[in-house]
Backbone as CSV, one residue per row, in Angstrom:
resi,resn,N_x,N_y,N_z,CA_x,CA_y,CA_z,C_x,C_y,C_z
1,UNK,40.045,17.298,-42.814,39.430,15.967,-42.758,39.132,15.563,-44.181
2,UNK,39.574,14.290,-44.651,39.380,14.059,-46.075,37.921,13.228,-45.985
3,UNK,37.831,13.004,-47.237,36.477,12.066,-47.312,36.477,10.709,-46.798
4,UNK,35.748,9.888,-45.885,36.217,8.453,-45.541,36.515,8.791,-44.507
5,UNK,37.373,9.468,-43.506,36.998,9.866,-42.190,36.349,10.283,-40.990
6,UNK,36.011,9.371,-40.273,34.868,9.776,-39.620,35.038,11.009,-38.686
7,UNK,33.891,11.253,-38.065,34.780,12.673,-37.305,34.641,11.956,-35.571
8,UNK,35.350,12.714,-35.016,35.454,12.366,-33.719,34.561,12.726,-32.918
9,UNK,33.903,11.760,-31.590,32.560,11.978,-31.139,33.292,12.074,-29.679
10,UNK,32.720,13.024,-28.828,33.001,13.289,-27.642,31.908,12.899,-26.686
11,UNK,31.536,12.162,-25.587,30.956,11.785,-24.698,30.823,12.376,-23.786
12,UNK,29.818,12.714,-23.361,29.778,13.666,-22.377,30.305,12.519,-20.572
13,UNK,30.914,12.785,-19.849,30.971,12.032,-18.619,29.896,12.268,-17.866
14,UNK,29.249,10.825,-17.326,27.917,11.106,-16.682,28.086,11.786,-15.130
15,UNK,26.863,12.576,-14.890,27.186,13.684,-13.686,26.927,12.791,-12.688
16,UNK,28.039,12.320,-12.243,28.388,11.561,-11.054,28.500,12.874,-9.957
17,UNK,29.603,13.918,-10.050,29.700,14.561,-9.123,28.830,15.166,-8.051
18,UNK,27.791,15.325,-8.965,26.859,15.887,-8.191,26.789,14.759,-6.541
19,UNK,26.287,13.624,-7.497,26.114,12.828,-6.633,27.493,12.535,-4.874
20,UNK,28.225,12.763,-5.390,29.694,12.666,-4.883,29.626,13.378,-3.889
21,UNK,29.282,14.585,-3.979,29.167,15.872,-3.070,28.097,16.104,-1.648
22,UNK,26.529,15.500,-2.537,25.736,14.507,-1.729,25.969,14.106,-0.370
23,UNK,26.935,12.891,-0.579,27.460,11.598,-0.175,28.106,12.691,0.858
24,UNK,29.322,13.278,0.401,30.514,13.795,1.576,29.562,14.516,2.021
25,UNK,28.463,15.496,1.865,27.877,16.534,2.990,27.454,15.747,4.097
26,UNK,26.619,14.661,3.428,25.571,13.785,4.361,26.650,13.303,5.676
27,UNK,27.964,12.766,5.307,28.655,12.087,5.965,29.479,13.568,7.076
28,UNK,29.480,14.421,6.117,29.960,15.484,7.305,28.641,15.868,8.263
29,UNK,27.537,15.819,7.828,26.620,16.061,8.450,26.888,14.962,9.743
30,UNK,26.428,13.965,9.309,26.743,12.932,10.344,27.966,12.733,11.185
31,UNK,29.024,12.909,10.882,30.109,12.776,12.011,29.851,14.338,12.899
32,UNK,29.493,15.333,12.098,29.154,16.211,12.974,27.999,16.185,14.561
33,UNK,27.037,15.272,13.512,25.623,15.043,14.917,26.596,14.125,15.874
34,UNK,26.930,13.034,15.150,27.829,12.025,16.363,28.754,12.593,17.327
35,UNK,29.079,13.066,16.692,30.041,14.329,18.268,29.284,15.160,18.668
36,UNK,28.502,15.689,18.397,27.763,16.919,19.184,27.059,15.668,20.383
37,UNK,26.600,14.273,19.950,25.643,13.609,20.795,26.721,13.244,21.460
38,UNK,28.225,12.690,21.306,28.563,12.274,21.910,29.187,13.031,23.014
39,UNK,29.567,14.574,22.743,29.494,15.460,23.574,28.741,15.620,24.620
40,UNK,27.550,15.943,24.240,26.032,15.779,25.276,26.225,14.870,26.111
41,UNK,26.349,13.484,26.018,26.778,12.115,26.464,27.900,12.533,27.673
42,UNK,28.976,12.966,27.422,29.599,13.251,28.501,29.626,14.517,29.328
43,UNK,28.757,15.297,28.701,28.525,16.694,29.611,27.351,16.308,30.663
44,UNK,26.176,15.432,30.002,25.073,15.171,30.886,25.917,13.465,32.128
45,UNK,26.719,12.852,31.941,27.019,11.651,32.157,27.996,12.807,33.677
46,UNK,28.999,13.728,33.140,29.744,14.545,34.413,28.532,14.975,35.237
47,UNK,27.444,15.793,34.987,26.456,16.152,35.375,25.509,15.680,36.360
48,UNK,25.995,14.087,35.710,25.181,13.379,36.888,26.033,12.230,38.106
49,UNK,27.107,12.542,37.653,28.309,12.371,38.458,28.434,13.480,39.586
50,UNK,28.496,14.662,39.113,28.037,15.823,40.177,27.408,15.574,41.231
51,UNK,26.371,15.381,40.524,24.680,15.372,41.154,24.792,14.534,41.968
52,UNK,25.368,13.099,41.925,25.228,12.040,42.908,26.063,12.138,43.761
53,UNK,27.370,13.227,43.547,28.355,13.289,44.385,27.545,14.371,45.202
54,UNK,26.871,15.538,45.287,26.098,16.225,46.134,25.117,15.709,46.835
55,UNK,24.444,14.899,46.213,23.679,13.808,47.376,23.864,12.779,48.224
56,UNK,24.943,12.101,47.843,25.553,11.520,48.895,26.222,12.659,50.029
57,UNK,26.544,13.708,49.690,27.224,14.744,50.578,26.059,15.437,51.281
58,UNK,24.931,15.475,50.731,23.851,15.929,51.487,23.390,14.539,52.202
59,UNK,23.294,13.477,51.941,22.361,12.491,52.511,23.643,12.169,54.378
60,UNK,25.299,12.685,53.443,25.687,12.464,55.053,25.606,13.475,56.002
61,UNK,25.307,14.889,55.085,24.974,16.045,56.241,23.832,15.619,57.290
62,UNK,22.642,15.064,56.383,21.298,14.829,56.892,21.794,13.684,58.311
63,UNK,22.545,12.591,57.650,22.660,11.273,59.064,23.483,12.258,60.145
64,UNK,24.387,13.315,59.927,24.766,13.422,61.305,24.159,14.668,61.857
65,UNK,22.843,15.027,61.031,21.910,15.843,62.147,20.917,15.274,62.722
66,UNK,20.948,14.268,62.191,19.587,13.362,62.838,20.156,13.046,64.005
67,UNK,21.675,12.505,63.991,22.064,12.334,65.091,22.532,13.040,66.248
68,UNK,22.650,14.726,65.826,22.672,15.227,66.634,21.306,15.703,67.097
69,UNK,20.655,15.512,66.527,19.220,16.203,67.080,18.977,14.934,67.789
70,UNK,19.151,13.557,67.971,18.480,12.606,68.592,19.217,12.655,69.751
71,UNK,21.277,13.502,69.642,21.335,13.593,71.213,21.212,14.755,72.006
72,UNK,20.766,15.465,71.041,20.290,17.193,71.453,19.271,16.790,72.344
73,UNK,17.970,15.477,71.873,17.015,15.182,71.868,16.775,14.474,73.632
74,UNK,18.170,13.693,73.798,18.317,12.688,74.798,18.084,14.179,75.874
75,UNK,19.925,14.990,75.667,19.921,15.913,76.481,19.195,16.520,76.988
76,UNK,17.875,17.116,76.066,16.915,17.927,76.859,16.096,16.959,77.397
77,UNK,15.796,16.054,77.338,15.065,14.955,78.121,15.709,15.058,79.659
78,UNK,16.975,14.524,79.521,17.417,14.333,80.879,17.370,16.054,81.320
79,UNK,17.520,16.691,80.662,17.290,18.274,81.766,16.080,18.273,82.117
80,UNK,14.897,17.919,81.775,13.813,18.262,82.246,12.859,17.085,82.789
81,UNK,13.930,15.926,82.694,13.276,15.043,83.982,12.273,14.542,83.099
82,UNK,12.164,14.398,81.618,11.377,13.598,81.105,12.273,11.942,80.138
83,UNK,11.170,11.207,80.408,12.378,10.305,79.478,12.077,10.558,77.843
84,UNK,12.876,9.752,76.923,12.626,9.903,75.534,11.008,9.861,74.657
85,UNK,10.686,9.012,74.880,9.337,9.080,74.905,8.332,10.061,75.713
86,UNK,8.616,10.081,76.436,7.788,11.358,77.361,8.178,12.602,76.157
87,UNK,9.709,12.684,76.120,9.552,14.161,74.801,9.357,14.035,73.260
88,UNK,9.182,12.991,73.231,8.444,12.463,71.692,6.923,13.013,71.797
89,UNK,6.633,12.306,73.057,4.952,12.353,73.174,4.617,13.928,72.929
90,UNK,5.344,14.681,73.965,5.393,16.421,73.816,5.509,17.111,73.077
91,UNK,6.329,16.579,72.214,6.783,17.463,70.935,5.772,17.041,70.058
92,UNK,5.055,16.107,69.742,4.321,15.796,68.826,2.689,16.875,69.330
93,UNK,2.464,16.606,70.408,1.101,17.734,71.421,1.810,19.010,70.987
94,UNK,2.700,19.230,70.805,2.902,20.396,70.872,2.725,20.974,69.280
95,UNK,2.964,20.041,68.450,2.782,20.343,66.969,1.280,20.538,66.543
96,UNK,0.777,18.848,67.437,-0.599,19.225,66.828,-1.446,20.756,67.463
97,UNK,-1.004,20.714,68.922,-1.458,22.477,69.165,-1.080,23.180,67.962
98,UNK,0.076,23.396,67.347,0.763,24.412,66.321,-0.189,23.968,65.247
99,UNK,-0.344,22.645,64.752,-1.286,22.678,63.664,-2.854,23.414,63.617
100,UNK,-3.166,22.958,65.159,-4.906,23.125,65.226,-5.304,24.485,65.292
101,UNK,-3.656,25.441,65.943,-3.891,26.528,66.050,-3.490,27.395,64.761
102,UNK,-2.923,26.978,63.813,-2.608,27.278,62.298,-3.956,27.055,61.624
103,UNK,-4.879,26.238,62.116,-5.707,26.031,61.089,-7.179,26.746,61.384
104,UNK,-6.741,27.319,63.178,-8.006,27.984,63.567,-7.980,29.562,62.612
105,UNK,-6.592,30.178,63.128,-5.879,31.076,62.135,-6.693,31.511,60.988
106,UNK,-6.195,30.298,59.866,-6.696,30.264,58.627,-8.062,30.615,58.536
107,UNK,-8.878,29.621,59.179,-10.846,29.718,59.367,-11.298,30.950,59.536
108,UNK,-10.764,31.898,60.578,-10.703,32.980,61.262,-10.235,34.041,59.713
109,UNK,-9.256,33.642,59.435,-9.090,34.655,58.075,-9.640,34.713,56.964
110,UNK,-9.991,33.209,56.826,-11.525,33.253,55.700,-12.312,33.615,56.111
111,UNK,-13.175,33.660,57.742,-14.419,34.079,57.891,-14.277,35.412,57.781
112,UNK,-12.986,36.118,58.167,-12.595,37.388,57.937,-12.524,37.866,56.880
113,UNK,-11.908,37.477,55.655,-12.376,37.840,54.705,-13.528,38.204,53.850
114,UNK,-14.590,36.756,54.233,-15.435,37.205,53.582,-16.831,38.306,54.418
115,UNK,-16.544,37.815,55.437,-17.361,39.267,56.398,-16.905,40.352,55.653
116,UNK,-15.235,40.839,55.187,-15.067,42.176,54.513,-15.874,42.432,52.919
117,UNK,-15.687,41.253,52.346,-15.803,40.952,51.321,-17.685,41.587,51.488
118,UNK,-18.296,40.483,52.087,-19.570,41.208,52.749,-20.104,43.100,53.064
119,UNK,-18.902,43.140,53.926,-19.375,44.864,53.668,-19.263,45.377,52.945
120,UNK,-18.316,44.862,52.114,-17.826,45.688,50.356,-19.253,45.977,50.096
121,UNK,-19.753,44.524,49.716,-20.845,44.528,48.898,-21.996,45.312,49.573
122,UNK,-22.250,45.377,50.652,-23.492,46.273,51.444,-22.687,47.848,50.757
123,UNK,-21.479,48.254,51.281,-21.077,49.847,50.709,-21.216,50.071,49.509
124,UNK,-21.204,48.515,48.567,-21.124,49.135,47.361,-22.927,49.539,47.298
125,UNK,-23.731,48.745,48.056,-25.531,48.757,47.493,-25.427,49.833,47.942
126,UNK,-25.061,50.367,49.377,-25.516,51.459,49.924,-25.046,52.998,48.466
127,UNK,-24.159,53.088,48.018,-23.074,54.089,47.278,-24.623,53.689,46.188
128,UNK,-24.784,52.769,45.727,-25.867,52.596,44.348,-27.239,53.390,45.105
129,UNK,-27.286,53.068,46.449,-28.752,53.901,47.029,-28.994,55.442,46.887
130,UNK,-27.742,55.321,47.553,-27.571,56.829,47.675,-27.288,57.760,46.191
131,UNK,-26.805,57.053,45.539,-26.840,57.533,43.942,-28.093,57.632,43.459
132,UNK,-29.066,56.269,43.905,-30.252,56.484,43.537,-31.494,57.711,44.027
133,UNK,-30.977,57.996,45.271,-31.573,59.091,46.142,-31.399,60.147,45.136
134,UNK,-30.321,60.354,45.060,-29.673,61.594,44.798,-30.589,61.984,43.426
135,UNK,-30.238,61.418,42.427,-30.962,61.139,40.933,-32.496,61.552,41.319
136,UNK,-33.153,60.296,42.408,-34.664,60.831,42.338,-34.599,62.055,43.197
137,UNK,-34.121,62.528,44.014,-34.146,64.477,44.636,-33.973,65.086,43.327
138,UNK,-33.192,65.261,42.170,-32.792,65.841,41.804,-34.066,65.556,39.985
139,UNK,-34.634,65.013,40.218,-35.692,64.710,39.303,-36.624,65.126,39.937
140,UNK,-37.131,65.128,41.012,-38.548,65.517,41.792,-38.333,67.287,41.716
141,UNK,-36.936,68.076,42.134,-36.757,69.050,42.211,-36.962,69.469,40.436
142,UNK,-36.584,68.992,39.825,-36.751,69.376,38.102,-38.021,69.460,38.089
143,UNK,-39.209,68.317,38.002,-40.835,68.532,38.260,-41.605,69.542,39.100
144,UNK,-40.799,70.104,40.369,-41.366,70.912,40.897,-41.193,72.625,40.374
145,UNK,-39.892,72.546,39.683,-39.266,73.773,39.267,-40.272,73.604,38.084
146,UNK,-40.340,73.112,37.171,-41.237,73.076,35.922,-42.960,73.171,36.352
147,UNK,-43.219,72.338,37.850,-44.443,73.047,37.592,-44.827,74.338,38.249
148,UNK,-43.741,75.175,39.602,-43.723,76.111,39.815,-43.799,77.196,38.761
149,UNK,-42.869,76.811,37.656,-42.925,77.625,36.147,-44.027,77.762,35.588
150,UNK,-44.980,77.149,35.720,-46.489,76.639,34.860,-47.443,77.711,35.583
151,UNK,-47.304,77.827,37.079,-48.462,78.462,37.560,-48.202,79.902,37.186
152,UNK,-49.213,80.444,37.548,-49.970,82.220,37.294,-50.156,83.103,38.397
153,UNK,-50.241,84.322,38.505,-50.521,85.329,39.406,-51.559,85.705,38.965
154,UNK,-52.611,86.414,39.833,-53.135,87.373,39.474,-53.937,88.342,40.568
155,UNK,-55.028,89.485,40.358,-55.476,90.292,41.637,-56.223,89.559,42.177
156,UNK,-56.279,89.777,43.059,-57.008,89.199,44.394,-57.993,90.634,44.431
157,UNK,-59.408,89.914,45.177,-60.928,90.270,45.361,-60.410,91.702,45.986
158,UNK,-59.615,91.861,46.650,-59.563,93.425,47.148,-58.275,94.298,46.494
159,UNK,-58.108,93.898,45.378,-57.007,94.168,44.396,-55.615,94.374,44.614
160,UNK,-55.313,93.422,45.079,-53.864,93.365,45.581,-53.591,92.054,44.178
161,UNK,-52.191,92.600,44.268,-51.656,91.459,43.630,-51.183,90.314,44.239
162,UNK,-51.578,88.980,43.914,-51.636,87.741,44.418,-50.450,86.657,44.084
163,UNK,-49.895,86.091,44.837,-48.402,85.293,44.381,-49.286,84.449,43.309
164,UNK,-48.338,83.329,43.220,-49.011,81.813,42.518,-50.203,81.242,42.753
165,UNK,-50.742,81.284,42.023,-52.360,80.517,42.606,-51.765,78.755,42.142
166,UNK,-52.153,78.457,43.233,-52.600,76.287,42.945,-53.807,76.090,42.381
167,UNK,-54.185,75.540,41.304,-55.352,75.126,41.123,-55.182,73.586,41.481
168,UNK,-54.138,72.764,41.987,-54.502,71.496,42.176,-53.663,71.059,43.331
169,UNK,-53.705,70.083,43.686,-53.234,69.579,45.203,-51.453,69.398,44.715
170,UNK,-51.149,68.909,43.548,-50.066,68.851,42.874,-49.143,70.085,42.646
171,UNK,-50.114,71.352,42.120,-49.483,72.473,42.193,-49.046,73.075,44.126
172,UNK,-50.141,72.594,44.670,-49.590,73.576,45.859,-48.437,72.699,46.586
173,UNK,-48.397,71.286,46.366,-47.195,71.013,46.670,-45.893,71.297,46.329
174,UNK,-46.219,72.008,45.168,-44.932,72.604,44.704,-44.619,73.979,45.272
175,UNK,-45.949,74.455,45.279,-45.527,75.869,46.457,-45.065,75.498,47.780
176,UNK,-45.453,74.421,48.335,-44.794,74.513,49.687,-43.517,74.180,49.862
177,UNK,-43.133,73.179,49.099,-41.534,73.404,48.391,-40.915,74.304,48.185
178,UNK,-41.883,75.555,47.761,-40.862,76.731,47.637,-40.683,77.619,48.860
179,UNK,-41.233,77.698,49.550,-41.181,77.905,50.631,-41.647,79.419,50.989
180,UNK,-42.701,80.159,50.443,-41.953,81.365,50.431,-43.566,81.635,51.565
181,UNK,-44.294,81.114,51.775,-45.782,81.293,52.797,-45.958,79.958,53.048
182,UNK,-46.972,80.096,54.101,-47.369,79.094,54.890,-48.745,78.674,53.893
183,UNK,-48.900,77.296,54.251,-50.159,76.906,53.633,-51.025,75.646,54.531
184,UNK,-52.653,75.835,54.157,-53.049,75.325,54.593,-54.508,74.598,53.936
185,UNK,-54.137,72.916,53.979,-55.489,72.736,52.954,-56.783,72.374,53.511
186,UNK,-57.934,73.122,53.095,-59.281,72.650,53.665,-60.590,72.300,52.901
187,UNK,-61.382,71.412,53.576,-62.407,70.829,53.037,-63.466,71.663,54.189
188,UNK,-64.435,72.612,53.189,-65.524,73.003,54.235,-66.852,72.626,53.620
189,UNK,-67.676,71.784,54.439,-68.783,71.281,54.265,-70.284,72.392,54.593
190,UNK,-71.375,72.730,53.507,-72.115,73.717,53.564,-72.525,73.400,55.343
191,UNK,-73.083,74.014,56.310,-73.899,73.794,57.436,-72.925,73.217,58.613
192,UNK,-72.119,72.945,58.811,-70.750,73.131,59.537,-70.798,73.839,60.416
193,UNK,-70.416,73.615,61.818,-69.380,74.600,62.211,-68.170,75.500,61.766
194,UNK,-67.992,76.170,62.172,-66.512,77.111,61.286,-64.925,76.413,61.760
195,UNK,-64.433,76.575,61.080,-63.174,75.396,61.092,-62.060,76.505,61.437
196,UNK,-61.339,76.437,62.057,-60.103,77.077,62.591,-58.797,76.751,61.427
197,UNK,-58.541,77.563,60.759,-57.150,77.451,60.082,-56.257,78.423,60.331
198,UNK,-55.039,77.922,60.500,-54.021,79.691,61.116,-54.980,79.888,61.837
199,UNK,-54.595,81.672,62.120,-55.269,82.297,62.887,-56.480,82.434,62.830
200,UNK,-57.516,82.219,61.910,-58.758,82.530,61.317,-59.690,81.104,61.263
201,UNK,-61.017,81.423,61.171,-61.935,80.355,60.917,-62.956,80.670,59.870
202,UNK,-63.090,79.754,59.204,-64.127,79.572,58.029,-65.082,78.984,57.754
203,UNK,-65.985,78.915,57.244,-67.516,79.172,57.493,-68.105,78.749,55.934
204,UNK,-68.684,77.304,55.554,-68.886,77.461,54.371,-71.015,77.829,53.863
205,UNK,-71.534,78.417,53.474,-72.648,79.413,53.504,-73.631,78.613,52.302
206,UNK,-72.685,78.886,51.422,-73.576,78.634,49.986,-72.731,78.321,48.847
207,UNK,-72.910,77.373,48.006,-72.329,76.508,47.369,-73.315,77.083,45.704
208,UNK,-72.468,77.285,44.867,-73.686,76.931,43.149,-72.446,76.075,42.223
209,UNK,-72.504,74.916,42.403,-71.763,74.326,41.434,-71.633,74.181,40.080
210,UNK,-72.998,74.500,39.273,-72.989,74.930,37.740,-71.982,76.052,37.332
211,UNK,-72.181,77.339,38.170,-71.272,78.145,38.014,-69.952,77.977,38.624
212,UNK,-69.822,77.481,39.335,-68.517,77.163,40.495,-68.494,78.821,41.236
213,UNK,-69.508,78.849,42.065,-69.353,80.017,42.490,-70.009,79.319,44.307
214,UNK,-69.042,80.216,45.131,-69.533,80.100,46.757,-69.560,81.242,47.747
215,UNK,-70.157,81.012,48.570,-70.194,82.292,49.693,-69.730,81.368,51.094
216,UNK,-68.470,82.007,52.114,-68.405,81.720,53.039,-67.865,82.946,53.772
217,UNK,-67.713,82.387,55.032,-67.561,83.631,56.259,-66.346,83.942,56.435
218,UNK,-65.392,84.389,57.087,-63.984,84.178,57.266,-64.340,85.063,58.684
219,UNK,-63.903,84.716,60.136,-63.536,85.392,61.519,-62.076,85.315,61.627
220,UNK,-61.768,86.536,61.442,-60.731,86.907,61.548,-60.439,88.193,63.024
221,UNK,-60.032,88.428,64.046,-59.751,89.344,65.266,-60.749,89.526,65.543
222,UNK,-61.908,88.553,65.700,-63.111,88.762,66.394,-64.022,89.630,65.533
223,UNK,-63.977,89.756,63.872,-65.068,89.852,63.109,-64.836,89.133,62.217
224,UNK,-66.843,88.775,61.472,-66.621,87.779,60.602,-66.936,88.853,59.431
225,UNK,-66.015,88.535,58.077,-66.865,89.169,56.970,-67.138,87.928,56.224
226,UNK,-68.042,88.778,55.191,-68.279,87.704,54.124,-68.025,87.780,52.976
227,UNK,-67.862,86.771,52.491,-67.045,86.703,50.715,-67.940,86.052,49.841
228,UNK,-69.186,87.164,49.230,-69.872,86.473,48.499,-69.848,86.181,47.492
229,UNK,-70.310,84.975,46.956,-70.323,84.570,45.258,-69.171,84.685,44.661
230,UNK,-68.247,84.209,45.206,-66.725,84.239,45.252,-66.290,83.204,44.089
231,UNK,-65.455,82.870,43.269,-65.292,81.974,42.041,-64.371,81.330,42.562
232,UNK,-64.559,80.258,41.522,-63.486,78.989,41.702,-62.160,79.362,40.967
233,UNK,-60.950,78.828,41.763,-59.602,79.493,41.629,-59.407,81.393,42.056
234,UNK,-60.339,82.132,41.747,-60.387,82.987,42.622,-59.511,83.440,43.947
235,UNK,-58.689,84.218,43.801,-58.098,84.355,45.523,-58.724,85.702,46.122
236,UNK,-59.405,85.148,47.112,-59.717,85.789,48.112,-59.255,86.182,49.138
237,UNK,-58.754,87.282,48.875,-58.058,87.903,50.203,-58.684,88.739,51.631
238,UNK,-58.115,88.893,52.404,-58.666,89.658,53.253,-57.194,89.671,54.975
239,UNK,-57.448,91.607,55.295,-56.221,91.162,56.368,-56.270,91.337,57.792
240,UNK,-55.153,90.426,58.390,-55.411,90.510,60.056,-54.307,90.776,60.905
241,UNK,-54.884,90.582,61.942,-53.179,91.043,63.073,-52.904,92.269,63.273
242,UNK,-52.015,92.265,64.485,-51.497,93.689,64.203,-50.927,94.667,63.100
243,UNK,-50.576,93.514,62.552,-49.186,93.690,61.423,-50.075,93.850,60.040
244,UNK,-51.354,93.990,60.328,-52.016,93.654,59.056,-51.796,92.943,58.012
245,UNK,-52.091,91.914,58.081,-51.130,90.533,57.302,-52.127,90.560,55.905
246,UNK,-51.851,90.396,55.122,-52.533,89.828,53.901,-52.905,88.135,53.831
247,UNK,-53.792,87.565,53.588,-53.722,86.288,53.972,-55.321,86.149,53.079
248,UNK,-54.938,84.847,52.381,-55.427,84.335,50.667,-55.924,83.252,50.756
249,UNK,-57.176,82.920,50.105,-57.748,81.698,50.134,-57.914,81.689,49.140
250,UNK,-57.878,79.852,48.593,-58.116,79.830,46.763,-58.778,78.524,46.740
251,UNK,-60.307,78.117,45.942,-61.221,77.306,46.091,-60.592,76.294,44.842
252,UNK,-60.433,75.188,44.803,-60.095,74.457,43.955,-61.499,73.860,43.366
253,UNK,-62.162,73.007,44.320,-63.472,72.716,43.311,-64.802,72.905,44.450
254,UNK,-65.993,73.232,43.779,-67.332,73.919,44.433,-68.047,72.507,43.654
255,UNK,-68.628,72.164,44.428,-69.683,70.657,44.753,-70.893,70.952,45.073
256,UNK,-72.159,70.384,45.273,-73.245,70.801,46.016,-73.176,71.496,46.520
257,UNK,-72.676,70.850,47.980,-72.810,71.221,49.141,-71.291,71.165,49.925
258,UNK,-70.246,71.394,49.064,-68.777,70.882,49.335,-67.765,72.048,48.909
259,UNK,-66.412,72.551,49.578,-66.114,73.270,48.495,-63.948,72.635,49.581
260,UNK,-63.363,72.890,48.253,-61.618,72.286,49.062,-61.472,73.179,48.238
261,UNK,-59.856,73.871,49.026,-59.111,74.655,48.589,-57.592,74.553,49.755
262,UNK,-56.824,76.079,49.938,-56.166,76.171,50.820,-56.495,77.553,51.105
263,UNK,-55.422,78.026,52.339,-55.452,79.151,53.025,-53.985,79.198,52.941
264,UNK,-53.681,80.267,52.466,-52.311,81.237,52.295,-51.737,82.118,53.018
265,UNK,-50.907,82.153,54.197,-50.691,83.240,55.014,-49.057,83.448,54.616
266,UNK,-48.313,84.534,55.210,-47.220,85.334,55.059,-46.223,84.026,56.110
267,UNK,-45.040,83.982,55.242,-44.058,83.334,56.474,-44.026,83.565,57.616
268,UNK,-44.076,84.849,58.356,-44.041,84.945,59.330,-45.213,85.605,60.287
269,UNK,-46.424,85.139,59.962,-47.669,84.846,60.341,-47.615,83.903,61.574
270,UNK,-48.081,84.427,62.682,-48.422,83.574,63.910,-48.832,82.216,63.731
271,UNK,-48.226,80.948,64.039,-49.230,79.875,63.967,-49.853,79.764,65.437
272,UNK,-50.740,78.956,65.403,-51.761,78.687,66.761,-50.971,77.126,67.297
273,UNK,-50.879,76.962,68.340,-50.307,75.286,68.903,-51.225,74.319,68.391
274,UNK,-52.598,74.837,67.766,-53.325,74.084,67.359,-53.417,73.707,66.246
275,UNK,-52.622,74.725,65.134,-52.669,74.433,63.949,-51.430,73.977,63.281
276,UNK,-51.712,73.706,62.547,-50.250,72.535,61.352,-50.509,73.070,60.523
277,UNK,-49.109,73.681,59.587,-49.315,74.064,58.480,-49.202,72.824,57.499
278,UNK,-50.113,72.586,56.469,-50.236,71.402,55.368,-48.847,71.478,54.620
């Protein structure tokens, strides 16, 4: 290139193409949707060409059963000596029977239901009762085992050794629970007659409540002894019968003129028809 020559300038061409490319997708896009719709168009358009051709083919099945049922309808009329109306009237009595008796049905199966529905709920309270039973037996038996555990032995006035002593109405209920002697609870008032318990009668004498100390009688096989100045909780024994029974009395509380306790005999100690064991 000499001096005085210009140099040559190249132009870039503006980016049309892009644009170009644009244009043809959009337009393939579009002839594409137009046939797919216009497709649709004649798949749903046969479709309902179908459709109307099956209903007219059903709507003429339907006219020539109507018409045979209306001369099915005549026929059984004239067999049974009724006219058309006479078996209109019948057939319709006869539906509403079918209805009234469909709907007694139903009533009958709801009241049935919920009557079951009803005992559910009583089996289920009863199943919660009896759970509840169960729980309180089995809690009362825990309290009695714990306070059976609590009580004491010790000798008795003619030195025998003595089961469980009760000192309270609470404890001996727990002995009679256990089952292992008979028991019996009494209130003997000083100046009394003598009171029949089991086999024996008792006799209350003399009372000192500062000390908790008492004297009473006990008739036992037609003699009485006496148990003097005897202490509170104390078991006093003494025996009878043929079998020579051991048989225990234990004073819970000494009052003035008052003294409660029970009487303790062997399981298989005679009762009297007169007496109840407590």
């Amino acid at each position: 290139m000499s001096e005085g020559d210009q140099p040559n300038v190249y132009h870039a061409e503006p980016q049309s193409n892009t644009g170009k490319w644009i244009l043809i997708v959009l337009a393939v896009a579009y002839v594409a949707a137009s046939a797919f719709f216009i497709y649709d168009a004649h798949s749903k358009l046969a479709k309902l060409t179908q459709d109307e051709t099956a209903s007219q083919k059903q709507l003429v099945d339907l006219t020539k059963r109507m018409q045979t049922a209306e001369a099915d309808s005549e026929t059984l009329a004239q067999q049974v000596g009724m006219t058309k109306k006479d078996l209109a009237a019948k057939t319709a009595e006869l539906q509403r029977q079918q209805q009234a008796a469909a709907a007694r049905s139903a009533a009958q199966a709801a009241e049935l239901k919920k009557d079951v529905g009803a005992v559910a709920g009583e089996v289920g309270t009863v199943k919660s009762d009896v759970g509840g039973v169960k729980t309180d037996v089995a809690a009362t038996k825990a309290s009695l085992d714990a306070t059976i555990a609590k009580l004491q032995s010790t000798i008795g006035d003619l030195g025998q050794q003595s089961g469980l002593i009760a000192n309270t109405r609470a404890d001996l209920e727990a002995l009679k629970h256990k089952g292992d002697r008979q028991y019996y609870e009494f209130s003997l008032v000083k100046g009394a007659r003598p009171q029949a318990f089991s086999t024996v009668a008792l006799q209350l004498k003399k009372t000192d409540a500062k000390k908790g100390k008492y004297t009473l009688n006990v008739t036992a096989d037609d003699k009485t002894i006496e148990k003097k100045d005897k202490n509170q909780s104390e078991p006093v024994q003494f025996y009878t019968g043929r079998e020579h029974m051991l048989y225990e009395l234990v004073v819970w509380t000494v009052d003035k003129n008052k003294i409660t306790g029970y009487l303790s005999t062997p399981k298989n100690a005679p009762i009297p028809v007169t007496a109840t064991p407590q």
